[in-house]
C-alpha beads as a LAMMPS data file, in Angstrom:
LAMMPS data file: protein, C-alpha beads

393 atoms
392 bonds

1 atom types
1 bond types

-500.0 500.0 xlo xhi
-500.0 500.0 ylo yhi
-500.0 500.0 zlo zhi

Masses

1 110.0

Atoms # bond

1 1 1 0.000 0.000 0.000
2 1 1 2.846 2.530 0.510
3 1 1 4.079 2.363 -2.996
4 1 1 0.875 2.879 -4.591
5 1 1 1.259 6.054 -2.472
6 1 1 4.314 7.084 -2.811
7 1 1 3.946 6.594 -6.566
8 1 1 0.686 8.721 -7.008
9 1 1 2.588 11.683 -5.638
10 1 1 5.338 11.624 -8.012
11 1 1 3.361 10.052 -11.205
12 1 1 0.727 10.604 -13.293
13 1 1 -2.376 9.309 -11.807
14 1 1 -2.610 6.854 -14.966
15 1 1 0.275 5.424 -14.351
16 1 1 -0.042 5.290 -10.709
17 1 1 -3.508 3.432 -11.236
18 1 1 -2.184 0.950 -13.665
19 1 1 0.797 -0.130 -11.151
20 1 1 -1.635 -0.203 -7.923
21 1 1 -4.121 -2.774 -9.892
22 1 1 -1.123 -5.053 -10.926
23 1 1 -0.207 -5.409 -7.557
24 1 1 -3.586 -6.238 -6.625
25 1 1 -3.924 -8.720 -9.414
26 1 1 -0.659 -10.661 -7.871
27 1 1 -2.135 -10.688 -4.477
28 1 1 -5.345 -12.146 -5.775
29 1 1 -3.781 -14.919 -7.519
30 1 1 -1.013 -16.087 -4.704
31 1 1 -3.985 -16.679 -2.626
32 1 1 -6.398 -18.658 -5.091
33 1 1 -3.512 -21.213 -6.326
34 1 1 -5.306 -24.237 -4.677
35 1 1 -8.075 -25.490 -6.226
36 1 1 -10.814 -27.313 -4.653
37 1 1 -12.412 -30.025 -7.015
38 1 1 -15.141 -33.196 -6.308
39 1 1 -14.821 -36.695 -7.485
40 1 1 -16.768 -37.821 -9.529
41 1 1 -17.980 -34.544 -10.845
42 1 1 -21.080 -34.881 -9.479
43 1 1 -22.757 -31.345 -9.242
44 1 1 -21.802 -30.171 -5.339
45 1 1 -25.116 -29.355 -4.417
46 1 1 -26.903 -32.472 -5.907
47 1 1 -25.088 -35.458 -4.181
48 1 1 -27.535 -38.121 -2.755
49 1 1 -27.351 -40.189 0.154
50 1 1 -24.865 -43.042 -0.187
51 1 1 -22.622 -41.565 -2.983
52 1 1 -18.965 -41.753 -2.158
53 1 1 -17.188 -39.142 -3.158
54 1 1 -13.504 -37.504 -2.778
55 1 1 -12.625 -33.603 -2.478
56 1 1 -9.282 -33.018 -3.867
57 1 1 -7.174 -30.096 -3.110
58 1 1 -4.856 -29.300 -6.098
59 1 1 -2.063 -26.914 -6.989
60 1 1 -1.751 -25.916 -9.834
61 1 1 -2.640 -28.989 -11.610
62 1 1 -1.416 -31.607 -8.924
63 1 1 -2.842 -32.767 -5.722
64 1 1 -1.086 -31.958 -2.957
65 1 1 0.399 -34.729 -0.603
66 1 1 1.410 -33.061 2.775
67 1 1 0.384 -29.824 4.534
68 1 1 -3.292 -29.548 3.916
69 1 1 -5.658 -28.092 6.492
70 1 1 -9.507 -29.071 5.444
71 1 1 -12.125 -26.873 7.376
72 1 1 -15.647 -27.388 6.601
73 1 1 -17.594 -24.048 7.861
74 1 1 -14.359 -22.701 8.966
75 1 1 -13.842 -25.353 11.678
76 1 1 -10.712 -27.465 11.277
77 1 1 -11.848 -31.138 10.762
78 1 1 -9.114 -33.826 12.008
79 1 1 -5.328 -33.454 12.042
80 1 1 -4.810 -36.896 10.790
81 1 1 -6.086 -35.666 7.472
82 1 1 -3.279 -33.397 5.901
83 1 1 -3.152 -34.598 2.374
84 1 1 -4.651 -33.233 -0.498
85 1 1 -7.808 -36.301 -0.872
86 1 1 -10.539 -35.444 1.798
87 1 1 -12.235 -38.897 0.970
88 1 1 -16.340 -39.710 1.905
89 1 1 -17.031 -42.707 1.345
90 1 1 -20.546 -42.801 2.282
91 1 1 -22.009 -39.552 1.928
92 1 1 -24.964 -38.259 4.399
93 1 1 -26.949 -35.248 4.943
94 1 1 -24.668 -34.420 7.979
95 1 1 -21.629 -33.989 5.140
96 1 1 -23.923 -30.805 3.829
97 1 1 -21.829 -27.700 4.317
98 1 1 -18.957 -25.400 2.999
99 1 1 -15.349 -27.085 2.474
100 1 1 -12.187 -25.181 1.989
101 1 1 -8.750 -26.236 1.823
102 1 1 -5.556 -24.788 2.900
103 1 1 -1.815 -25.484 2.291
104 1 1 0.445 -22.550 3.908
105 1 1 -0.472 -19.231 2.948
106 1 1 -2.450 -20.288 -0.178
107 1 1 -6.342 -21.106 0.102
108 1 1 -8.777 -22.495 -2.153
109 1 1 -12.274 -21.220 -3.058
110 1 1 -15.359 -22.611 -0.932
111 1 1 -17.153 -25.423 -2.465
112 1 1 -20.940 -25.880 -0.696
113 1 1 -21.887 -29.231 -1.022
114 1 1 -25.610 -30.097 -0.695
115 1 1 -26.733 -33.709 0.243
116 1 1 -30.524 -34.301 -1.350
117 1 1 -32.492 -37.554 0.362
118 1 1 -31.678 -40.963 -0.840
119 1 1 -32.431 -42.061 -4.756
120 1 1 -33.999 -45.491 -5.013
121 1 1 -34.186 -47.309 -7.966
122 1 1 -37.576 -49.807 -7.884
123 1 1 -38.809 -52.031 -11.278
124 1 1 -42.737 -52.550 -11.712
125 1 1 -43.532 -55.409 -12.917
126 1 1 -47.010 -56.075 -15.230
127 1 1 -47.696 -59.430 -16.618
128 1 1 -50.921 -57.870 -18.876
129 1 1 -48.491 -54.923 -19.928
130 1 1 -48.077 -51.341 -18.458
131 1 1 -50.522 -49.835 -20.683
132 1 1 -52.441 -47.208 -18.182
133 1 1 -50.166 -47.656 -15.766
134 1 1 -49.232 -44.805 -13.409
135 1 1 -47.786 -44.370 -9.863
136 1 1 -48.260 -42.601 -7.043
137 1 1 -46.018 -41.398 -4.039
138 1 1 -47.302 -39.452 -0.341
139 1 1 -45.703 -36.665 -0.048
140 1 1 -46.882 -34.765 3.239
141 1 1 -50.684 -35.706 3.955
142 1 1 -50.844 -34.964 -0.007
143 1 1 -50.230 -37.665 -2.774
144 1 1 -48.449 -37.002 -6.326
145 1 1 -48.690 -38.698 -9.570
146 1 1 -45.548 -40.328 -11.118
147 1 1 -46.241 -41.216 -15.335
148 1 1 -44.416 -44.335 -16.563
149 1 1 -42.922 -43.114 -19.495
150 1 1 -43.515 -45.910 -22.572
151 1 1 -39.569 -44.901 -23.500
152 1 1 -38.234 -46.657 -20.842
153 1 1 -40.398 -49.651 -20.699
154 1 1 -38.775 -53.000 -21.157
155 1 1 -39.341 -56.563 -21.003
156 1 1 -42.013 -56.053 -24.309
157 1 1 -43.646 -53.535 -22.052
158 1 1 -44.355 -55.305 -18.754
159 1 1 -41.296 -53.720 -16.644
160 1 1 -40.114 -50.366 -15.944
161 1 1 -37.263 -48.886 -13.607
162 1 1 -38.552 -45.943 -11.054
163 1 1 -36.221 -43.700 -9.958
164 1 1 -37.659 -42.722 -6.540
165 1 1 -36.706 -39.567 -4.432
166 1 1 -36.589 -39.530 -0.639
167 1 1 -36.514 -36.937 1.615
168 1 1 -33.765 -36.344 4.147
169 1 1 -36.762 -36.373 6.690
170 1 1 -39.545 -38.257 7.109
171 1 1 -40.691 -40.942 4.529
172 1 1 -42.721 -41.417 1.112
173 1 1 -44.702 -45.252 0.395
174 1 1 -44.994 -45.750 -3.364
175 1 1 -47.650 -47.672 -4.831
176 1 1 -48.677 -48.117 -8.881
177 1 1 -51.968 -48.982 -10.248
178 1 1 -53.903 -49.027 -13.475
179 1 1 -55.569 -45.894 -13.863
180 1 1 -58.419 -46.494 -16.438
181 1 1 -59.558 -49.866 -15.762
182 1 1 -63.209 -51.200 -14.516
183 1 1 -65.100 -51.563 -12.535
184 1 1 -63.028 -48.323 -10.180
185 1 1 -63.702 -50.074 -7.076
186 1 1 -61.502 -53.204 -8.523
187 1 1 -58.872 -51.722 -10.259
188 1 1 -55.153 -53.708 -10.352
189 1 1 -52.226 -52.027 -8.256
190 1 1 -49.303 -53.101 -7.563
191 1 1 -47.664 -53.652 -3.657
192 1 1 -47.090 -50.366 -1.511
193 1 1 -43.430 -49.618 -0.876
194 1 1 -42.579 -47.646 1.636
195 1 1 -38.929 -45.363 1.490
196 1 1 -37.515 -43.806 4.464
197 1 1 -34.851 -41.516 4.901
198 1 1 -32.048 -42.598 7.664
199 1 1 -28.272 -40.893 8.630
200 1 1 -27.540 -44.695 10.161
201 1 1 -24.922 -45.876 8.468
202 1 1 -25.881 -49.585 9.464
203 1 1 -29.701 -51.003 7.494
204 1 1 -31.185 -54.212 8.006
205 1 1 -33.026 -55.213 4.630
206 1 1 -36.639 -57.026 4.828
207 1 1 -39.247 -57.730 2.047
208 1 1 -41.471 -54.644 1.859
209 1 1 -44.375 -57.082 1.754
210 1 1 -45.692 -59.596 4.146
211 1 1 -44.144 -62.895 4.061
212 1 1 -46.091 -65.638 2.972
213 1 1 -46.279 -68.896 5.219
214 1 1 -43.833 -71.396 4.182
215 1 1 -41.497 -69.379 2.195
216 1 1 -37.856 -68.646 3.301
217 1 1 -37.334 -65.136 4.507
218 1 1 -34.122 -63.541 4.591
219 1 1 -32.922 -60.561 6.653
220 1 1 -29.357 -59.087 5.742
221 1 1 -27.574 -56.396 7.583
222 1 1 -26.061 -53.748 5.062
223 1 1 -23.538 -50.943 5.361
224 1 1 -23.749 -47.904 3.371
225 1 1 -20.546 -47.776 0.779
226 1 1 -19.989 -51.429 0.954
227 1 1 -17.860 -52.071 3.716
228 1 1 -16.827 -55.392 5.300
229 1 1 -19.033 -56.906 7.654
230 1 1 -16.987 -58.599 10.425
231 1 1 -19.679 -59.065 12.902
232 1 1 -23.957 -59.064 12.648
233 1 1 -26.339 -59.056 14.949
234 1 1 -29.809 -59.905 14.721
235 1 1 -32.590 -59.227 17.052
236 1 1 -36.681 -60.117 16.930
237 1 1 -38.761 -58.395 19.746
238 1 1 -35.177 -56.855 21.219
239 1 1 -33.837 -60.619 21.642
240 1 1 -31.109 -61.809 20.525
241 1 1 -31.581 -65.006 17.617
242 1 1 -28.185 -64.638 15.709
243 1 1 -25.070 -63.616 16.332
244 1 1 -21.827 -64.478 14.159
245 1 1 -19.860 -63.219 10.753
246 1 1 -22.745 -63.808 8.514
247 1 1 -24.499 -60.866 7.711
248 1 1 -27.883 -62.545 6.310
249 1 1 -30.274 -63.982 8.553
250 1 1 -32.369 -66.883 7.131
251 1 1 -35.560 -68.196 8.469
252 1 1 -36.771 -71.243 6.498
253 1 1 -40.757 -72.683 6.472
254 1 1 -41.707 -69.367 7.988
255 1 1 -44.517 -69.017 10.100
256 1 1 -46.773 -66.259 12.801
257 1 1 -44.478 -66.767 15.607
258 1 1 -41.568 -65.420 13.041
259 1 1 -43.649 -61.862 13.007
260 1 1 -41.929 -58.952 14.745
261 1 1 -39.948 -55.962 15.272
262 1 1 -36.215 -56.494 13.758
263 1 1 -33.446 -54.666 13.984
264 1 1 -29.441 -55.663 13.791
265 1 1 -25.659 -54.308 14.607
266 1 1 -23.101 -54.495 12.881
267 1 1 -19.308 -54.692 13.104
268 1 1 -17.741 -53.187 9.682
269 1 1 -14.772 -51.719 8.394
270 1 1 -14.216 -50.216 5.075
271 1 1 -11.098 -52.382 3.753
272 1 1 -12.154 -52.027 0.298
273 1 1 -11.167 -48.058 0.599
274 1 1 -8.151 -48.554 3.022
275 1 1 -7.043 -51.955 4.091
276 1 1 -6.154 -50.409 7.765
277 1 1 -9.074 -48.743 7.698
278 1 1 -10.526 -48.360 11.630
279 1 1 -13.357 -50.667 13.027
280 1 1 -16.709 -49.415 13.323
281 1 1 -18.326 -52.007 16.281
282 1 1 -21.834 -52.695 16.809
283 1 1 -23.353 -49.848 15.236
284 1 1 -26.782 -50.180 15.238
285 1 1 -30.074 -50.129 12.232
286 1 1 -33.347 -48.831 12.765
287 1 1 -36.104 -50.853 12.835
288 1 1 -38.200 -53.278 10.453
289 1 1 -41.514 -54.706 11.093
290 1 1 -41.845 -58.095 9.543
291 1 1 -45.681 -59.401 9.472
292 1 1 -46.551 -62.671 8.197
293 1 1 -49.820 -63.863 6.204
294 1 1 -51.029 -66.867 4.556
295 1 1 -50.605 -66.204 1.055
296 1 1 -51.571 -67.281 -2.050
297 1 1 -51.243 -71.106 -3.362
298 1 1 -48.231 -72.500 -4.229
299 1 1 -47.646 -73.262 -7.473
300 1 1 -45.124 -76.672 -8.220
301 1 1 -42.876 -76.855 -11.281
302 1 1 -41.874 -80.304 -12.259
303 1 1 -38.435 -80.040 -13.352
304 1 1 -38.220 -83.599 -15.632
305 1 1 -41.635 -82.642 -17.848
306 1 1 -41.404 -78.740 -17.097
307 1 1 -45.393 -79.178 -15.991
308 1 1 -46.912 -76.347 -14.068
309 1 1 -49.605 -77.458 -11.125
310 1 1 -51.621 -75.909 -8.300
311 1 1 -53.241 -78.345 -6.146
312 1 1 -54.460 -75.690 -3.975
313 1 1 -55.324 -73.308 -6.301
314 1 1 -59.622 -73.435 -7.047
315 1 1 -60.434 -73.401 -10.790
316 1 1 -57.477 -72.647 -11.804
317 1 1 -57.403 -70.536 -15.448
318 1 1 -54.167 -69.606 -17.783
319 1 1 -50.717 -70.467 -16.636
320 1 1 -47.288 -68.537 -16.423
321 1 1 -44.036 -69.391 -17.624
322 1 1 -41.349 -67.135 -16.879
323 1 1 -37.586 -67.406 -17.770
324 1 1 -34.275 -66.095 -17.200
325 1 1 -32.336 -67.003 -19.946
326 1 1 -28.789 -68.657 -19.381
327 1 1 -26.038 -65.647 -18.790
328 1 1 -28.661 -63.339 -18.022
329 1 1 -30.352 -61.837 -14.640
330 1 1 -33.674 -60.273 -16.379
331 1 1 -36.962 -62.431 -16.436
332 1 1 -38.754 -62.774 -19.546
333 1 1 -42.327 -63.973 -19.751
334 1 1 -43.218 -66.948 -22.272
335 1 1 -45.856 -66.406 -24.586
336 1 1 -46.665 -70.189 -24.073
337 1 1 -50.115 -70.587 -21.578
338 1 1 -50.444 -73.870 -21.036
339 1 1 -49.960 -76.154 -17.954
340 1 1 -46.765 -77.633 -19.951
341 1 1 -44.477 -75.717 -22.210
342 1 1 -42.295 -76.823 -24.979
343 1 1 -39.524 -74.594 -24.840
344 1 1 -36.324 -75.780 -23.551
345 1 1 -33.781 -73.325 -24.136
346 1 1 -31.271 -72.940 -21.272
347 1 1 -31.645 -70.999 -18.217
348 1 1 -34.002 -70.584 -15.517
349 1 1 -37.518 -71.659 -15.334
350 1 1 -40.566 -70.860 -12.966
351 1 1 -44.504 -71.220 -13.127
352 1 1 -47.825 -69.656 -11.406
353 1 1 -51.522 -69.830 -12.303
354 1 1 -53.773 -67.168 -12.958
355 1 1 -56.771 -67.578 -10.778
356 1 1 -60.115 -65.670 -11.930
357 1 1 -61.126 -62.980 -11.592
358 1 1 -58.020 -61.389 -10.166
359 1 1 -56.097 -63.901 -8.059
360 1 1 -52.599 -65.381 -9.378
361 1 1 -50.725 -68.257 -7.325
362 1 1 -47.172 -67.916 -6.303
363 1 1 -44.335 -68.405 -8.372
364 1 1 -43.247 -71.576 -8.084
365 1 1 -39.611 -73.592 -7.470
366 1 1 -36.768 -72.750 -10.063
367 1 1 -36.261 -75.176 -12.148
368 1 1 -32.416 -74.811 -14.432
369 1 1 -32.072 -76.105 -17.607
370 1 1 -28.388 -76.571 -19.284
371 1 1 -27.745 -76.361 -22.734
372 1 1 -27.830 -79.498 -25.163
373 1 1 -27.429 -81.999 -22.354
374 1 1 -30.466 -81.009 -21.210
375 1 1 -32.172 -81.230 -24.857
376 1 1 -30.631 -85.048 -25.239
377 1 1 -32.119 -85.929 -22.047
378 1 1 -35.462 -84.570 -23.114
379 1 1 -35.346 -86.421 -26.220
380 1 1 -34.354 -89.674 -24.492
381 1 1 -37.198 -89.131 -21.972
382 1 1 -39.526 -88.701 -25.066
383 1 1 -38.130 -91.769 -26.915
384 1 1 -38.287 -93.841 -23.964
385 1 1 -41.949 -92.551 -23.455
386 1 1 -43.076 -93.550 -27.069
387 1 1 -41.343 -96.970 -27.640
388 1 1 -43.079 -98.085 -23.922
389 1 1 -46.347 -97.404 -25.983
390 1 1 -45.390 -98.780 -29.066
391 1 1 -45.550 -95.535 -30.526
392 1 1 -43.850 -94.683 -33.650
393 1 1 -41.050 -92.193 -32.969

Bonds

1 1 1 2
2 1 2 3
3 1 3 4
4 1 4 5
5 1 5 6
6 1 6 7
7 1 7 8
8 1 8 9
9 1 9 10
10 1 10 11
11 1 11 12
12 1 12 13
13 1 13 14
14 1 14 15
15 1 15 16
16 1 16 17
17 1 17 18
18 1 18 19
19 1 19 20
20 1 20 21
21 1 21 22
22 1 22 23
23 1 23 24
24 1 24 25
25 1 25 26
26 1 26 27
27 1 27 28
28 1 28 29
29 1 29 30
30 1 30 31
31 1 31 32
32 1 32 33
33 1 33 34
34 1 34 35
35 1 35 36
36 1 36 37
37 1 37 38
38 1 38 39
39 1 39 40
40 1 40 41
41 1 41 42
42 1 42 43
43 1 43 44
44 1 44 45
45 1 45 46
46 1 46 47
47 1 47 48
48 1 48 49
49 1 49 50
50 1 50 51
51 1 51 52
52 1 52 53
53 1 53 54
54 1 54 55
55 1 55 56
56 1 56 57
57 1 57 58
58 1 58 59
59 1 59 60
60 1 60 61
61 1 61 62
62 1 62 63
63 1 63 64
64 1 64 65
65 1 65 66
66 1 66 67
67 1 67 68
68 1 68 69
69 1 69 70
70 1 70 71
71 1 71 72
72 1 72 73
73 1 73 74
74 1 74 75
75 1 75 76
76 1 76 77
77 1 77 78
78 1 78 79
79 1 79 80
80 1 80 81
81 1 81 82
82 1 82 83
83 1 83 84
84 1 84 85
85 1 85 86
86 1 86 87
87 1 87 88
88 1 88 89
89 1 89 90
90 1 90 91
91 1 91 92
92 1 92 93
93 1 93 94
94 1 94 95
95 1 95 96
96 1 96 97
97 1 97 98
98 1 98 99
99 1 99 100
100 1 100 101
101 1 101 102
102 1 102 103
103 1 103 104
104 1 104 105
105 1 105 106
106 1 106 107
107 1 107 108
108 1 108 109
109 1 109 110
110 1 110 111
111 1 111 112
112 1 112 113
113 1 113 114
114 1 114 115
115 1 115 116
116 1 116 117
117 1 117 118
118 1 118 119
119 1 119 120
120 1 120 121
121 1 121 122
122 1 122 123
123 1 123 124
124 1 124 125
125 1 125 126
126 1 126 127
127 1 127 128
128 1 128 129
129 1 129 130
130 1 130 131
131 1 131 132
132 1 132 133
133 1 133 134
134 1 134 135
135 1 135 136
136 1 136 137
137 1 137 138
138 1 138 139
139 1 139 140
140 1 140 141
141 1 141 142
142 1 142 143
143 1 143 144
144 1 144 145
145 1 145 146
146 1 146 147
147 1 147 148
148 1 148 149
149 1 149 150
150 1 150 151
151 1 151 152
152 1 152 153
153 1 153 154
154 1 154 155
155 1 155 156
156 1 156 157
157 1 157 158
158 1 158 159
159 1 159 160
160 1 160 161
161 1 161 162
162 1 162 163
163 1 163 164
164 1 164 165
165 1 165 166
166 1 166 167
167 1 167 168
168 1 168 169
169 1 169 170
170 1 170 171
171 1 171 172
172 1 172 173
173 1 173 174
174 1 174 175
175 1 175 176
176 1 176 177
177 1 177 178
178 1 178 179
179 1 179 180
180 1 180 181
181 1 181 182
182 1 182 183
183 1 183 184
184 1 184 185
185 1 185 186
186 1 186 187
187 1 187 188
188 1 188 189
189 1 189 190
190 1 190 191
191 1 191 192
192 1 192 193
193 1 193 194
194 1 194 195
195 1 195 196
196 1 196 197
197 1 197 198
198 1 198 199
199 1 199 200
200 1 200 201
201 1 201 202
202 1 202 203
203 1 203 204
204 1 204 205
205 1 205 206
206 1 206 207
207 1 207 208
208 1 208 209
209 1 209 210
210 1 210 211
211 1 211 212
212 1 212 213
213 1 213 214
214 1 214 215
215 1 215 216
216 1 216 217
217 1 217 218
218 1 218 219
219 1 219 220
220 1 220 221
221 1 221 222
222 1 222 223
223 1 223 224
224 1 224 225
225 1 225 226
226 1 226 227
227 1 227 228
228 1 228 229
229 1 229 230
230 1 230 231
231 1 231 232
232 1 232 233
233 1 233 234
234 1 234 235
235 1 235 236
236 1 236 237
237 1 237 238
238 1 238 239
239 1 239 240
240 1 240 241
241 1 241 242
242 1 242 243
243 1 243 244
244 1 244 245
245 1 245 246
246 1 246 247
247 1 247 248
248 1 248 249
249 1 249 250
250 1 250 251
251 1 251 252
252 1 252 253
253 1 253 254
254 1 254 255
255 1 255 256
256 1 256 257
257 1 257 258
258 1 258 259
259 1 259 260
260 1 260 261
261 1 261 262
262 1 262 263
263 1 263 264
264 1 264 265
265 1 265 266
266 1 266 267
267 1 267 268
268 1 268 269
269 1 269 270
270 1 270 271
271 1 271 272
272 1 272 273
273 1 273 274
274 1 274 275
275 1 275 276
276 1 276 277
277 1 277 278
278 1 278 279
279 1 279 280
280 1 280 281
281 1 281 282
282 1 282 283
283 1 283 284
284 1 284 285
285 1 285 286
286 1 286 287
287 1 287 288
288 1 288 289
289 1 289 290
290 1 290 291
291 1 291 292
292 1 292 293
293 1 293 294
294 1 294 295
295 1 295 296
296 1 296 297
297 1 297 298
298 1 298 299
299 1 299 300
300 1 300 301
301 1 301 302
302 1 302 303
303 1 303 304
304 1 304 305
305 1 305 306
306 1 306 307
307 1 307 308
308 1 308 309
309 1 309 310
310 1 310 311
311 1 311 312
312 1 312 313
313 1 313 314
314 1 314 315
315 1 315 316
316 1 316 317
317 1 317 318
318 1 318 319
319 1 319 320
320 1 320 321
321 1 321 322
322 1 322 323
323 1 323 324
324 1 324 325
325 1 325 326
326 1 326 327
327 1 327 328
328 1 328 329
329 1 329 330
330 1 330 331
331 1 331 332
332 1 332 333
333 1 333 334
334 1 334 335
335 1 335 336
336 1 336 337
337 1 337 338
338 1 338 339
339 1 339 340
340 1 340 341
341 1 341 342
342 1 342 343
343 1 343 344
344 1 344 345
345 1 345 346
346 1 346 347
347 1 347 348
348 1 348 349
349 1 349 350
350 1 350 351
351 1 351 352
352 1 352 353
353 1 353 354
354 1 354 355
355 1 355 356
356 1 356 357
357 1 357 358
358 1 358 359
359 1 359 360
360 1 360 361
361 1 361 362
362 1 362 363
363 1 363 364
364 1 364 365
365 1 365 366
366 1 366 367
367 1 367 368
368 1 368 369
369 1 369 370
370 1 370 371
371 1 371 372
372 1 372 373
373 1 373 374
374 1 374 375
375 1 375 376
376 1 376 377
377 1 377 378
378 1 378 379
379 1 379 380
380 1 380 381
381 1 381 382
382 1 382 383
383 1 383 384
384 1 384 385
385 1 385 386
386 1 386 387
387 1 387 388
388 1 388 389
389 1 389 390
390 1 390 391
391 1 391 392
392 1 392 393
């Protein structure tokens, strides 16, 4: 500041002004050297709950490795961090806020980062098609519409992928239904799924729908960002029923006395990020309400003939053949109605019954077919089925 005075005594003012802005140009830029940056480059203020994401504090164009001071709204965070990564590896709406970085007398920009509710990805599923087919989500003690655009239907038009929004508060249940059939009163929907928003970093994952008697139910206890289980604990009605390094709990032939309040803890560290990484012990979910009902029938695939039955099922109408097929993790729906089907491609196969007016039996067991072994057995079962009759093969 004293030579931009002592100049404008002695020099033209034009000249004095044109040396006194230089300066402050090379002030400006010895403090804006580091540069704060996100990755990925998600937009700052549009991260969701459960991205993992790194702030990196650069010079020039390199990161720096040693003498970095991170504040996030001007408060130091820990000493132990003093590189140029500030890594999150499971991102929460308590990670909201202003981040700067520091590395001696140079400081980088602030960068506000924003953390929006969690995104959820759900698939509807239509046998008949999704042809008038809309959804709807609560939001407050109001309800919203939510169109199924035909673009992104799949699976010749009986699936689509919802990308559902939660809240950091509160929660949102999403049901779908079929907006133009008749009679009103008896319109198709689909199940009611119910999202809420959570900063625990430990879930325990249940069926959104009631069991159904007899099934096997499983129960897993999941960390946000994937990190290594080392320890789960499972609890019904605040007891104890499993304890141990498995981080699914089964329970097989389910029945009523199975229904109740679960919740787990779990013992993680995130190895995949830093093998050293610190342990995290007995952190604990919120809770899950698990309710169990009777169900529809059963339906029972054969796997030898591929025959579909439902001995429980009263006046049974079409059936359903559904197959995944080898190599492949999407389900595609047969045209093929029958009680047997002909097909025998390789891959995955499961049945149910349609039950008028409205009812449809369970899926049944999964039968797996493989390749042309499985066609020469066929054919030898076929063969062997003819010649007993003294049919002509």
């Amino acid at each position: 500041l004293s030579l931009s005075l002592t100049l404008s005594l002695s020099l033209p003012l034009s000249l004095s002004l044109s040396l006194s802005l230089s300066l402050s140009l090379s002030i400006s830029l010895s403090l804006s050297l580091s540069l704060l940056s996100l990755f990925p480059g998600f937009p700052p203020q549009r991260l969701y709950v459960g991205d993992e994401v790194t702030l990196r504090c650069k010079d020039g164009g390199s990161i720096l490795t040693s003498d970095v001071k991170w504040k996030k709204g001007g408060v130091q965070l820990s000493d132990s961090i003093n590189n140029g990564k500030l890594e999150i590896p499971v991102v929460t709406p308590l990670d909201s806020g202003t981040y700067t970085c520091e590395s001696g007398s140079k400081k980088s920009k602030d960068m506000e980062i924003r953390v929006l509710g969690g995104a959820v990805l759900m698939e509807l599923y239509v046998e008949e098609g999704l042809k008038d087919w809309w959804c709807r989500y609560t939001e407050g003690d109001g309800e919203n519409w939510l169109p199924l655009l035909p673009d992104k239907w799949t699976n010749s038009n009986r699936s689509v992928v919802i990308h559902a929004e939660v809240g950091q508060e509160g929660s949102r249940i999403f049901w779908c239904m079929n907006i133009k059939a008749t009679p009103k009163e008896q319109r198709p929907r689909s199940n009611a799924v119910k999202l809420t928003a959570t900063e625990k970093m430990v879930m325990l994952q249940i069926s959104q729908r009631p069991a159904w008697s007899g099934e096997t139910v499983s129960l897993s206890c999941d960390v946000w960002g994937g990190a290594h289980v080392e320890n789960a604990v499972f609890y019904q009605d605040g007891k104890e029923v499993q304890k141990g390094s498995k981080d699914t709990y089964d329970i097989p032939n389910i029945a009523k006395d199975s229904e109740g309040e679960y919740t787990c803890k779990a013992t993680y560290k995130f190895t995949h990020i830093n093998p050293a990484a610190a342990e995290r012990s007995n952190m604990p979910s919120d809770q899950q309400v698990l309710r169990v009902i009777d169900g529809p029938p059963l339906a029972h695939l054969d796997c030898n003939t591929l025959t579909c039955e439902c001995q429980k099922c009263s006046n049974p109408g079409s059936y359903r053949w559904h197959h995944i097929p080898q190599g492949q993790t999407r389900t595609v729906v047969l045209e093929e109605s029958g009680y047997y089907i002909s097909s025998r491609r390789a891959g995955k196969y499961t049945c149910s019954v349609k039950i008028p007016p409205n009812g449809q039996s369970r899926h049944s067991n999964e039968c797996i077919l493989k390749g042309k072994h499985t066609l020469s057995y066929y054919l030898f079962i076929l063969n062997m089925y003819f010649t007993h009759f003294h049919l002509p093969v």
